[in-house]
Structure formats: structure tokens, C-alpha cells
N, CA and C atoms as an extended XYZ file, in Angstrom:
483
Properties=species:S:1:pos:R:3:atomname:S:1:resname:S:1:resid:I:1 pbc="F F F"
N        -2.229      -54.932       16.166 N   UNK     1
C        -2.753      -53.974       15.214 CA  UNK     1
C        -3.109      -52.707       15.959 C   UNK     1
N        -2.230      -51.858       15.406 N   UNK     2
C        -3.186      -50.523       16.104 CA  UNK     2
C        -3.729      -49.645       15.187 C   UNK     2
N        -4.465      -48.367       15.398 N   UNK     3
C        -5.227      -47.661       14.765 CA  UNK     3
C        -5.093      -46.620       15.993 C   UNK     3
N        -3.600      -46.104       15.371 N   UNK     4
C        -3.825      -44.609       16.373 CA  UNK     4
C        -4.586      -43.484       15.636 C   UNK     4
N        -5.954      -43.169       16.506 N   UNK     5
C        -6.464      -41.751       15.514 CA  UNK     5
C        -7.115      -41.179       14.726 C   UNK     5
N        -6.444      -42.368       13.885 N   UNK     6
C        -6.842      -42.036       12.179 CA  UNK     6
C        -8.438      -41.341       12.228 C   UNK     6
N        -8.985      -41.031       11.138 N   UNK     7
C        -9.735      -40.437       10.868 CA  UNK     7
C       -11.009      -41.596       10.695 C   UNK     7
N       -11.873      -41.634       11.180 N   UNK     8
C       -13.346      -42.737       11.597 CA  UNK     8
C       -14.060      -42.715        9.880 C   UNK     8
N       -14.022      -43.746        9.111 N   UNK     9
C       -14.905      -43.362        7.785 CA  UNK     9
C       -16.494      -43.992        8.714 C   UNK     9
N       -16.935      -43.177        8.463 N   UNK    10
C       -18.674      -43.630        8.742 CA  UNK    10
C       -19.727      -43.463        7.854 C   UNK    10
N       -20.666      -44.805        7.730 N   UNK    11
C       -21.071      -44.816        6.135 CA  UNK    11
C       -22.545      -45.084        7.031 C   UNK    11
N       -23.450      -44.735        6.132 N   UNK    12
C       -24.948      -44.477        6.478 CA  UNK    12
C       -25.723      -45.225        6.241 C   UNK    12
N       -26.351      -46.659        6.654 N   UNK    13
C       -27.036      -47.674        6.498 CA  UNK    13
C       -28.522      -47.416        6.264 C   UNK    13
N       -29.569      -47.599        5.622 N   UNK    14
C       -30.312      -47.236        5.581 CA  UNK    14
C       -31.370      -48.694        5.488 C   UNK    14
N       -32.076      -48.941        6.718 N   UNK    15
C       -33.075      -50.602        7.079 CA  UNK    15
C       -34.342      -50.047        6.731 C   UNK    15
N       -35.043      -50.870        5.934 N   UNK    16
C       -36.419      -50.611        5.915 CA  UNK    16
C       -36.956      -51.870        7.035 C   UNK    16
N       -37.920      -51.743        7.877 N   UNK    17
C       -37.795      -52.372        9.140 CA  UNK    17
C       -39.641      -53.041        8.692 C   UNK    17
N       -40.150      -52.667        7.732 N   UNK    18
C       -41.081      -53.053        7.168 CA  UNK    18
C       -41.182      -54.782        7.213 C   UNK    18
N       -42.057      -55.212        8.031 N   UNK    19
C       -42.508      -56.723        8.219 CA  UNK    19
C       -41.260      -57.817        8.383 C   UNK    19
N       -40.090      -57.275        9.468 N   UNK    20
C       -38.980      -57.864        9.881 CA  UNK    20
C       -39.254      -57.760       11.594 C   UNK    20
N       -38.625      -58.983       11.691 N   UNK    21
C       -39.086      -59.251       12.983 CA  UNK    21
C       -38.042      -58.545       13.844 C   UNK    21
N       -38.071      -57.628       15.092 N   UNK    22
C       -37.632      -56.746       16.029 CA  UNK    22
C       -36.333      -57.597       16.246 C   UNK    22
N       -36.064      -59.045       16.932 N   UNK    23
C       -34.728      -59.065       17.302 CA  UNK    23
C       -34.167      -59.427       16.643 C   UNK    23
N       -34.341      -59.987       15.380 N   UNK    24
C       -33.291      -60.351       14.241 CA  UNK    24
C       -32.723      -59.039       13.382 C   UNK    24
N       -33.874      -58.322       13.513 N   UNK    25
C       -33.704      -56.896       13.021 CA  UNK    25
C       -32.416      -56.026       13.812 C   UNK    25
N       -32.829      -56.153       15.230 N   UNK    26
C       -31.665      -55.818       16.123 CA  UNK    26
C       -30.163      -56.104       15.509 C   UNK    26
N       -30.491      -57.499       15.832 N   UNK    27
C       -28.953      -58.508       16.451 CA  UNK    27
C       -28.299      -58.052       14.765 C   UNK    27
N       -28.902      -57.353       13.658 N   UNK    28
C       -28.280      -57.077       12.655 CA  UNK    28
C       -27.487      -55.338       12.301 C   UNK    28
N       -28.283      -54.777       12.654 N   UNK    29
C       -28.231      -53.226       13.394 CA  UNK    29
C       -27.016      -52.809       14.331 C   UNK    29
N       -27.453      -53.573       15.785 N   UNK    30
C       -26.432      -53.556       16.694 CA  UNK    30
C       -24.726      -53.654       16.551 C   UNK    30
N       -24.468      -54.687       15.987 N   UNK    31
C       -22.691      -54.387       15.443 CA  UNK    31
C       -22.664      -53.349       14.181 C   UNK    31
N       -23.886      -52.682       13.248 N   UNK    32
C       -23.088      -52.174       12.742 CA  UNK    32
C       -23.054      -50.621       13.013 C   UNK    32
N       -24.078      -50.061       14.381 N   UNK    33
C       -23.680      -49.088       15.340 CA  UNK    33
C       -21.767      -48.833       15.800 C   UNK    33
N       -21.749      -50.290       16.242 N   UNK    34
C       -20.630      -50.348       17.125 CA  UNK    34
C       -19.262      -50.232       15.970 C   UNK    34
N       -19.363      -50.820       15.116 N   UNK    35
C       -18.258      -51.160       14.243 CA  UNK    35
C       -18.064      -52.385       13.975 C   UNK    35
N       -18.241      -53.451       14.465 N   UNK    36
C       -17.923      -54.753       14.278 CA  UNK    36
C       -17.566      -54.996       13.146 C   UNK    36
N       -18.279      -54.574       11.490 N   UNK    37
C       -18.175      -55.124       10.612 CA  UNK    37
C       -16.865      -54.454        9.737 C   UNK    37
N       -16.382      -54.027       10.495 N   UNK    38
C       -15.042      -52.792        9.755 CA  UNK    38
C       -13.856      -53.744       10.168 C   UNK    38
N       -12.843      -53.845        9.720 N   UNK    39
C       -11.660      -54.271       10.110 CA  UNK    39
C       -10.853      -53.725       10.899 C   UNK    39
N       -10.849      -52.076       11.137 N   UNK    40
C       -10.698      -51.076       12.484 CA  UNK    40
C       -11.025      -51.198       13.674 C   UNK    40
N       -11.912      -52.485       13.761 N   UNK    41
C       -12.944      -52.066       14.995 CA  UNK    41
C       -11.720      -52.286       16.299 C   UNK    41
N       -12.734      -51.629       17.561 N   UNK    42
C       -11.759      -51.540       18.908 CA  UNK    42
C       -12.614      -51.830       19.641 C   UNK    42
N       -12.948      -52.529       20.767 N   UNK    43
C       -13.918      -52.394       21.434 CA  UNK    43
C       -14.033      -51.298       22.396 C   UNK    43
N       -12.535      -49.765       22.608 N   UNK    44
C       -12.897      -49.571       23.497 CA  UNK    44
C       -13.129      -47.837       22.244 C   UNK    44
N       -12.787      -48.062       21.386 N   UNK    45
C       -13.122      -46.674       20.279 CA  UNK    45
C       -14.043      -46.672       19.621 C   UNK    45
N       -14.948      -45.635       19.283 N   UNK    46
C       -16.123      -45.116       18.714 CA  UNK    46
C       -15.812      -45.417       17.236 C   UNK    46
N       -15.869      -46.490       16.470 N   UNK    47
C       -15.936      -46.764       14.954 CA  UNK    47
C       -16.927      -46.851       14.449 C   UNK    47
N       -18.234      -46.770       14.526 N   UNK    48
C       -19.751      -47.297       14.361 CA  UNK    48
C       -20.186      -46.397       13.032 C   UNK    48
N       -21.285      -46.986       12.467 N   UNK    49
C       -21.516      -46.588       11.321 CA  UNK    49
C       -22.837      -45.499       11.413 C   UNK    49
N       -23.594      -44.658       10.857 N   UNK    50
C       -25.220      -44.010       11.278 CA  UNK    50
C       -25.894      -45.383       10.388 C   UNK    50
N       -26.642      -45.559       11.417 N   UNK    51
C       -28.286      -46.282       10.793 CA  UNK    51
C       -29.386      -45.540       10.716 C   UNK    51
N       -30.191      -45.671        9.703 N   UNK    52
C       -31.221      -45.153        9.478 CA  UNK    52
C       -32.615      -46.177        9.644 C   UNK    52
N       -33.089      -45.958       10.817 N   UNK    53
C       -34.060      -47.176       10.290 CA  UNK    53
C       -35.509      -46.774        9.591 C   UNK    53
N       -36.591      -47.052        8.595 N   UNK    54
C       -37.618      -46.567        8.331 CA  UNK    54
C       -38.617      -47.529        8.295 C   UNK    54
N       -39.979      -47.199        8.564 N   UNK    55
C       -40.837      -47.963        9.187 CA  UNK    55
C       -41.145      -48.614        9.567 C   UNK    55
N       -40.637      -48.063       10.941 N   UNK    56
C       -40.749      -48.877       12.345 CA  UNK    56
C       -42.258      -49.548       12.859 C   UNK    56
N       -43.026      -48.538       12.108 N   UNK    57
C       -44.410      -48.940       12.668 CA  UNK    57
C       -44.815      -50.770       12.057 C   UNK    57
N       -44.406      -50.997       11.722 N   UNK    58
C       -44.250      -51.839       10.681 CA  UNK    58
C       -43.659      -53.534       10.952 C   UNK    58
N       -43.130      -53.224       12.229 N   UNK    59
C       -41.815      -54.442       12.243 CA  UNK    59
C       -43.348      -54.929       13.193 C   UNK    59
N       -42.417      -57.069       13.137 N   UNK    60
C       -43.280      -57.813       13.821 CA  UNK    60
C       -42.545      -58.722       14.887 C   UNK    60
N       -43.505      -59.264       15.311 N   UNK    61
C       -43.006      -59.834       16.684 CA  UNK    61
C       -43.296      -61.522       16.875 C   UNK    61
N       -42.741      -62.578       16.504 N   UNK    62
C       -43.008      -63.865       17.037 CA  UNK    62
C       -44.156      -63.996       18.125 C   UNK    62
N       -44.954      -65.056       17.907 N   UNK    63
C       -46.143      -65.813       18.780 CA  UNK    63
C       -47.022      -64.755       19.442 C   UNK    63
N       -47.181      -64.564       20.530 N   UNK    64
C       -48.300      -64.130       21.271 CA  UNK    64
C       -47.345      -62.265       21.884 C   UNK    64
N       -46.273      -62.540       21.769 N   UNK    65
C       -45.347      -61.207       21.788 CA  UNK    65
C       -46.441      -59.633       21.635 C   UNK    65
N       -47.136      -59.761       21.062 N   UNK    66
C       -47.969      -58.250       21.126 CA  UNK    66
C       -48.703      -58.051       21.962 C   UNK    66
N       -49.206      -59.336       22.708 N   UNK    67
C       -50.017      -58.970       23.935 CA  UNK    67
C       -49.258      -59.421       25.363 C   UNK    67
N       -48.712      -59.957       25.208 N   UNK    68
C       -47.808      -60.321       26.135 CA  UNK    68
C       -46.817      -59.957       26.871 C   UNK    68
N       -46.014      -59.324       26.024 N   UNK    69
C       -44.180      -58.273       26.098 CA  UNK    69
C       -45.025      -56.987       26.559 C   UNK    69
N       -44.313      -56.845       28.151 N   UNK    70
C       -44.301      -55.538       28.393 CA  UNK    70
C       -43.321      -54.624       28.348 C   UNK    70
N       -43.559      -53.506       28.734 N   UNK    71
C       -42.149      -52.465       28.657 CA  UNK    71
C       -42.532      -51.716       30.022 C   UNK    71
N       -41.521      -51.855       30.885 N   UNK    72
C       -41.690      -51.092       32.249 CA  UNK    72
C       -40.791      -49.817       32.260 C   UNK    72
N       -40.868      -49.524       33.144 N   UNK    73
C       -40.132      -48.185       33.246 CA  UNK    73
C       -40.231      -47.471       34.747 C   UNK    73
N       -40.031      -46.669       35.425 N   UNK    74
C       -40.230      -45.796       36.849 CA  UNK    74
C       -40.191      -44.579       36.193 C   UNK    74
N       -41.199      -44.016       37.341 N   UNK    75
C       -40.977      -42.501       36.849 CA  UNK    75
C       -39.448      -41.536       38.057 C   UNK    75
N       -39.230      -42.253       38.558 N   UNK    76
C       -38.884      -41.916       39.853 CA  UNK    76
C       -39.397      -41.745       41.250 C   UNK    76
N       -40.757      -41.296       41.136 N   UNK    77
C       -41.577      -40.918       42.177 CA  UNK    77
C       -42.040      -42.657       42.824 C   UNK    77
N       -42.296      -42.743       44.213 N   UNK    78
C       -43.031      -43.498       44.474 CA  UNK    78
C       -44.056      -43.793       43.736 C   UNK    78
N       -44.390      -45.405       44.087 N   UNK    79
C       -45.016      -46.035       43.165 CA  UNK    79
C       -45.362      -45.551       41.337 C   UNK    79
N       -43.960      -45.455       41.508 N   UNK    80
C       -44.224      -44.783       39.652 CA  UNK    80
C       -43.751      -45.949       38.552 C   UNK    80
N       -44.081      -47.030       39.308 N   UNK    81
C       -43.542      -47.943       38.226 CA  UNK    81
C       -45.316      -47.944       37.180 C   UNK    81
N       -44.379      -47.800       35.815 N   UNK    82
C       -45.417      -48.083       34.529 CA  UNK    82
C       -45.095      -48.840       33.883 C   UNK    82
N       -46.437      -49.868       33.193 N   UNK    83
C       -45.989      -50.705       31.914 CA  UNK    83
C       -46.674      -49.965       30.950 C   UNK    83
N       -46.627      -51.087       29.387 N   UNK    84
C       -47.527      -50.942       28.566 CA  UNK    84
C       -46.954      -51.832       28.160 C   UNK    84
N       -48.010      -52.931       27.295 N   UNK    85
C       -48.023      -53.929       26.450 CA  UNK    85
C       -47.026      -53.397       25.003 C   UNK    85
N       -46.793      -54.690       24.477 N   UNK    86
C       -46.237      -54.159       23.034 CA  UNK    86
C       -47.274      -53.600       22.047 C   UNK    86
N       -48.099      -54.164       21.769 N   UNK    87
C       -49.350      -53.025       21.076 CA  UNK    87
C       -49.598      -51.905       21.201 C   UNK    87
N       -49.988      -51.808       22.804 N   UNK    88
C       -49.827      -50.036       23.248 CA  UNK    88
C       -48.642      -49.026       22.857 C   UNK    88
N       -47.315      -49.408       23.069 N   UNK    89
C       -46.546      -49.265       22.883 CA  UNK    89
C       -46.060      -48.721       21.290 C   UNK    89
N       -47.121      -49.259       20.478 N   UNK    90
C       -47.171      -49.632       18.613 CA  UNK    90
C       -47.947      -48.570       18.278 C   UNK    90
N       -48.843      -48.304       19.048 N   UNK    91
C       -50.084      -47.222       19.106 CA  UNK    91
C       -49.202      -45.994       19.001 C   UNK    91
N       -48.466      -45.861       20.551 N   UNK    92
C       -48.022      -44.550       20.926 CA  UNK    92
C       -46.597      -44.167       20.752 C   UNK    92
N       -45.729      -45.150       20.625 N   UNK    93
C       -44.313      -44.817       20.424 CA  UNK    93
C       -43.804      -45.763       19.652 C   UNK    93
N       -43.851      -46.043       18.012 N   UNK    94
C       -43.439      -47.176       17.558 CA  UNK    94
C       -42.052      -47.024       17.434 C   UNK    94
N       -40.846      -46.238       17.524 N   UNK    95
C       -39.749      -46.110       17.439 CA  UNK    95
C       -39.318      -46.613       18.549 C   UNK    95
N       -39.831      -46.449       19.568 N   UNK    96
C       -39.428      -47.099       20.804 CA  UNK    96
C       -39.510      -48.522       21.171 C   UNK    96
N       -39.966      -49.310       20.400 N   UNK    97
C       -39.934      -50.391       20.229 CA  UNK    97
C       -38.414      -51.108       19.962 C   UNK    97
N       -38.496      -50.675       18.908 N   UNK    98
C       -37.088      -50.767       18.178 CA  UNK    98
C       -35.641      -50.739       18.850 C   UNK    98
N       -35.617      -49.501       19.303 N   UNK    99
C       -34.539      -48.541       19.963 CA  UNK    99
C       -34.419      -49.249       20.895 C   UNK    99
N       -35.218      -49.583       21.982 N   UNK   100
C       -35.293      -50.473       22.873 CA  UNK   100
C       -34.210      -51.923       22.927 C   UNK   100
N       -34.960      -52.115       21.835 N   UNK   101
C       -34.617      -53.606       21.459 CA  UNK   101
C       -32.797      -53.769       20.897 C   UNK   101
N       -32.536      -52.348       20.182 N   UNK   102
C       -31.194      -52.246       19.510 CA  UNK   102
C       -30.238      -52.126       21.041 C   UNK   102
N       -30.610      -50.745       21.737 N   UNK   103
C       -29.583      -50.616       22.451 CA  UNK   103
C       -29.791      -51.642       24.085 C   UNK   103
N       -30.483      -52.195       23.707 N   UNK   104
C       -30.438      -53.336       24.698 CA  UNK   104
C       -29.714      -54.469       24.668 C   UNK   104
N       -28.781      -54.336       23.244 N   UNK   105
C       -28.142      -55.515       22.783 CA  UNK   105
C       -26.495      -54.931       23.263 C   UNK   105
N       -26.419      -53.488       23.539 N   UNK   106
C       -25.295      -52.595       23.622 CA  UNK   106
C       -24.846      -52.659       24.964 C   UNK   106
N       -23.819      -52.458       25.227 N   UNK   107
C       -23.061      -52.388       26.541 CA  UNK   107
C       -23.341      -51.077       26.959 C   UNK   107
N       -23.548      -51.041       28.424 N   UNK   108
C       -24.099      -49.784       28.985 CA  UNK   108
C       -22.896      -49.161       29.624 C   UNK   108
N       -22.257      -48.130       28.517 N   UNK   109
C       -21.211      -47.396       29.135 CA  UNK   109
C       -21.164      -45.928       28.537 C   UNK   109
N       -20.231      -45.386       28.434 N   UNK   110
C       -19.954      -43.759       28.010 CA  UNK   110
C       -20.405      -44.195       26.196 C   UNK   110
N       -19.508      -45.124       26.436 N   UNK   111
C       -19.752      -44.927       24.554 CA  UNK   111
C       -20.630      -44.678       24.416 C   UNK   111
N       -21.646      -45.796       24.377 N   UNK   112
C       -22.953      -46.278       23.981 CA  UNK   112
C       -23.948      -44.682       24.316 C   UNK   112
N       -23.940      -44.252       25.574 N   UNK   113
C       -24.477      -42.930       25.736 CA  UNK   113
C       -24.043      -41.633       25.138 C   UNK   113
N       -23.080      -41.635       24.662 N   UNK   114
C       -22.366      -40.166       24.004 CA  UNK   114
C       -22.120      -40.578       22.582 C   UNK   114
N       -21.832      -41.464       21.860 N   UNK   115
C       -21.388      -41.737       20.248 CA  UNK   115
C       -22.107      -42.551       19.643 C   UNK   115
N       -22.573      -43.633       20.403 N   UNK   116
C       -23.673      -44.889       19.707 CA  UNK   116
C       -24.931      -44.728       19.941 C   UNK   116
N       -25.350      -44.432       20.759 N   UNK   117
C       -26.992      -43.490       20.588 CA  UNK   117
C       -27.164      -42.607       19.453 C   UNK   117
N       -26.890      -41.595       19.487 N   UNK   118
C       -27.248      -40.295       18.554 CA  UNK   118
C       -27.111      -40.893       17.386 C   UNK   118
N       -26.321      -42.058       16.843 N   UNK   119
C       -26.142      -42.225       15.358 CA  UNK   119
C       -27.218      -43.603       15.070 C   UNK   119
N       -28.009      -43.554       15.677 N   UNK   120
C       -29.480      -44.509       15.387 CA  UNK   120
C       -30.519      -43.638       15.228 C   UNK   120
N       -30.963      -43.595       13.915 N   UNK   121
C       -32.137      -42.857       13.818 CA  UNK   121
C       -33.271      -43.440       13.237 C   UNK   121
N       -34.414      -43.798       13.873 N   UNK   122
C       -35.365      -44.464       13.645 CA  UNK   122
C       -36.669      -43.536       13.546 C   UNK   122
N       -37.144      -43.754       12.588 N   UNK   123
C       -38.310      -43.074       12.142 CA  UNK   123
C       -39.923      -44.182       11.837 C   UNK   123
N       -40.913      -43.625       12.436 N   UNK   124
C       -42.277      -44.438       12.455 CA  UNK   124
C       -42.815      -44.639       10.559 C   UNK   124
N       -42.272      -43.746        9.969 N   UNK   125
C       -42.981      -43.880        8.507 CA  UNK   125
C       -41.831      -43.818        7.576 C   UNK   125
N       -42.325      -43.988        5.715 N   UNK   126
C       -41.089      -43.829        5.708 CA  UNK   126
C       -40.188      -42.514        5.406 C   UNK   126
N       -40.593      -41.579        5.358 N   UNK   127
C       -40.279      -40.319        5.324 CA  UNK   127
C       -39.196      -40.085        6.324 C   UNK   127
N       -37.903      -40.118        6.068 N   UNK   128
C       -36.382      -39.078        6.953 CA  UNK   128
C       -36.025      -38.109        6.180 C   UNK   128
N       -35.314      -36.983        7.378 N   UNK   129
C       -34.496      -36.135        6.910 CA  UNK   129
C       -33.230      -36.116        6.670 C   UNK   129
N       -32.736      -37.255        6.424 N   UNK   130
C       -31.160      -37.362        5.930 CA  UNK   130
C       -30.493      -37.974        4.682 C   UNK   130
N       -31.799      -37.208        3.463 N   UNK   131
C       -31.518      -37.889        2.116 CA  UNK   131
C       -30.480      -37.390        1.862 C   UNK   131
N       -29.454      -36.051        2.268 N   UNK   132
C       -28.608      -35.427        1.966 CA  UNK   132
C       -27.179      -36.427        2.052 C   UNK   132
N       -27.262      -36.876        3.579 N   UNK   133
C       -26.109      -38.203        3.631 CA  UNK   133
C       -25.918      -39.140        3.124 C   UNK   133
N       -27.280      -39.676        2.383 N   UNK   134
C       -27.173      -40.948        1.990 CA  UNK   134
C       -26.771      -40.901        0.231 C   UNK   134
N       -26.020      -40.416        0.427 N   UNK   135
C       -25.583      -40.205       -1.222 CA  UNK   135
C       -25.271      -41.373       -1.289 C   UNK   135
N       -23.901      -42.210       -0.413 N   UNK   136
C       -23.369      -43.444       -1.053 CA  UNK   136
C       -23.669      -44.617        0.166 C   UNK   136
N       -25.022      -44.081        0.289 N   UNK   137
C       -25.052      -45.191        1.425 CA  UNK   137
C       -25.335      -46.491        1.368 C   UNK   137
N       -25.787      -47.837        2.136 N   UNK   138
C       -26.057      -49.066        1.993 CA  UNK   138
C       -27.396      -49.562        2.242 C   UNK   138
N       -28.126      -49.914        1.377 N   UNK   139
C       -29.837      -49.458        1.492 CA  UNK   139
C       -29.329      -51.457        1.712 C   UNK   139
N       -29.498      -52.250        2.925 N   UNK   140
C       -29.807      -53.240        3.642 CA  UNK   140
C       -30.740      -54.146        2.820 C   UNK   140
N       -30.475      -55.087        2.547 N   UNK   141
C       -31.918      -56.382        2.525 CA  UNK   141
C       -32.394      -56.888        3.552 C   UNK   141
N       -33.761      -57.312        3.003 N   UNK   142
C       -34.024      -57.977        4.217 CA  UNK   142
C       -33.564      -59.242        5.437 C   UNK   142
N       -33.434      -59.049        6.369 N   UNK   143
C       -33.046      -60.263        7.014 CA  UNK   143
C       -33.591      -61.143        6.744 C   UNK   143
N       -32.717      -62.602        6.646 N   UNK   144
C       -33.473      -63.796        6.259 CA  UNK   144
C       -34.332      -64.337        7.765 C   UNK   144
N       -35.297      -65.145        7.737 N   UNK   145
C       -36.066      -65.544        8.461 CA  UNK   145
C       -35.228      -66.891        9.040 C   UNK   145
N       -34.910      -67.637        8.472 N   UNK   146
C       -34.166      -68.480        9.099 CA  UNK   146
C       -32.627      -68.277        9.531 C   UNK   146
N       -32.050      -68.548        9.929 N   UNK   147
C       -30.491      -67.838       10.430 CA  UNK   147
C       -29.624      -69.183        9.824 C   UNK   147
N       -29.730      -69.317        8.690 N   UNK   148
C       -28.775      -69.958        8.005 CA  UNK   148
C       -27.908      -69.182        7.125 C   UNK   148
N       -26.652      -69.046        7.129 N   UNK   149
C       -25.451      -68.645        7.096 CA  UNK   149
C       -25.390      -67.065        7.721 C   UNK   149
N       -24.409      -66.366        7.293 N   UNK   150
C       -24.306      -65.126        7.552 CA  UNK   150
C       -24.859      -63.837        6.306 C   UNK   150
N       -25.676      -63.067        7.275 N   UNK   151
C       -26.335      -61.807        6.350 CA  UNK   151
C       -24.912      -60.565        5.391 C   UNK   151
N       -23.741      -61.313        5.972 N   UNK   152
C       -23.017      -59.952        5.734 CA  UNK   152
C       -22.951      -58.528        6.264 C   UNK   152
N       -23.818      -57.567        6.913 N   UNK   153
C       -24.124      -56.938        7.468 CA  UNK   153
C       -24.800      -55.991        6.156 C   UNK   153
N       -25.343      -56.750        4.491 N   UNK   154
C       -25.492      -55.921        3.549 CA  UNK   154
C       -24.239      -55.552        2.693 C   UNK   154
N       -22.991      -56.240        3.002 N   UNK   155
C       -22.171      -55.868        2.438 CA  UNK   155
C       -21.687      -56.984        1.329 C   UNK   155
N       -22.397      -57.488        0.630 N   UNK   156
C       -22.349      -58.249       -0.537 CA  UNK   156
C       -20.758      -58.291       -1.649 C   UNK   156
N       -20.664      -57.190       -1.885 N   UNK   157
C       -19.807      -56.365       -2.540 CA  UNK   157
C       -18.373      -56.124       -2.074 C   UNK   157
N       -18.505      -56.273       -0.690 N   UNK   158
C       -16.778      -56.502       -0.242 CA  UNK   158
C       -16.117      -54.708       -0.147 C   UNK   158
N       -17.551      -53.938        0.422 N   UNK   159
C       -16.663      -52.630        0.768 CA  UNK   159
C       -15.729      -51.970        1.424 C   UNK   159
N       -15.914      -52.926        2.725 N   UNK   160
C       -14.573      -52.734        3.691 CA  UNK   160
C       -13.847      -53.694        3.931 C   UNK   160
N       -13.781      -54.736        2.946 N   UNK   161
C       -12.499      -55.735        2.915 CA  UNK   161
C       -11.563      -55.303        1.938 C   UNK   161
């Protein structure tokens, strides 16, 4: 099968991230950045869809996970290694939680840094600026809590089959 070219349709997902737990939330997100759920997909071409995620402040975390899960980082400088707990973290950067968690599921290459980044947009409340795109977009259900069968990626309806 090839797909020389053609023109990329990209459709605008829109997650309310409201009392869904971070990696199920992910592992649902993540292919549909990449494309997975399209019948086009390539692993080495940019097919991915924009996600919108909205209130991030919001999402939860299995067992003891809020006091526990850190997030490190370097600043570069000697001894510049920093943490912060996941709470802290909830306090001061709740999008970063998230984002974290999505493109950590992503392969670390050109793509992922130049085409699959920029089209994740996660917002702490629910207020975005991209009601203009979402004319025909796919407003997501919630993930089920147990992982019995498949979520569809929201696509109930059979849009890209």
C-alpha cells in the first residue's frame, strides 16, 4: 500500500480529561497524535490528528501516585538536578502532567519534535482558543475504567473506515 503525498485530512479531537486517570488517558491520545487510527497511517509520515485536551487540572492518578511520582529534570548547570512531587506539579503546571505522560508514550525522533508536539494542546481549565476548528470535530467519551474491549479511539460511527 502506498500513500504517495496525498494531502493529510486532520480532524480535531477534543478530551475532556476531567476525573480520567493520566495513563489510560494517554495510551488513548497517543495513537491518535500519531495516526494509528486512520487507515493511511506510516510509521515513518506525519498523519496525526490535533488533540485538544481540557481540564487537565482535573485528571487523577491510581494509589498513593500524588505523593509519591516525581518529575525530575536538570537544569544543565551543576548540581541542577530538580524534582517535584505530582501534587506540586498540580499546583504549578497542571498541563505538564499530562504532556509528560502523552509524549512519553512517543518515539523520540524528528517527527515527534517538529509535527507531533505542536498538535497537542492541553489546557488547565476548560476554556480553549480553537472553537473555530472544531466545527466537525470528535468531542471523545470517557475512557472506560476497566480495559475491557476496545475504546475505538471515539470513533463509534465508522468515520475513517
Amino acid at each position: 500500500m502506498s500513500f504517495p503525498g496525498r494531502a493529510v485530512q486532520r480532524a480535531w479531537h477534543v478530551v475532556d480529561a476531567s476525573s480520567q486517570t493520566v495513563g489510560r488517558l494517554a495510551t488513548t491520545v497517543a495513537p491518535l497524535l500519531k495516526g494509528k487510527h486512520k487507515p493511511t497511517y506510516r510509521p515513518n509520515k506525519d498523519c496525526g490528528d490535533y488533540v485538544v485536551i481540557v481540564n487537565a487540572e482535573k485528571v487523577n492518578f491510581t494509589g498513593n501516585k500524588w505523593k509519591d511520582k516525581l518529575y525530575r529534570w536538570h537544569t544543565g548547570y551543576p548540581g541542577g538536578l530538580k524534582q517535584r512531587r505530582a501534587e506540586e506539579m498540580l499546583e504549578k503546571k497542571p498541563e505538564n502532567i499530562l504532556k509528560k505522560a502523552i509524549l512519553g508514550m512517543l518515539n523520540r525522533n524528528k517527527l515527534r519534535h517538529k509535527y507531533i508536539e505542536p498538535r497537542l494542546k492541553i489546557y488547565a481549565g476548560p476554556n480553549h482558543p480553537h472553537e473555530g476548528q472544531l466545527s466537525g470535530s470528535v468531542v471523545m467519551e470517557k475512557i472506560p475504567r476497566a480495559r475491557t474491549g476496545s475504546t475505538h479511539f471515539g470513533f463509534k460511527e465508522g468515520k475513517y473506515s
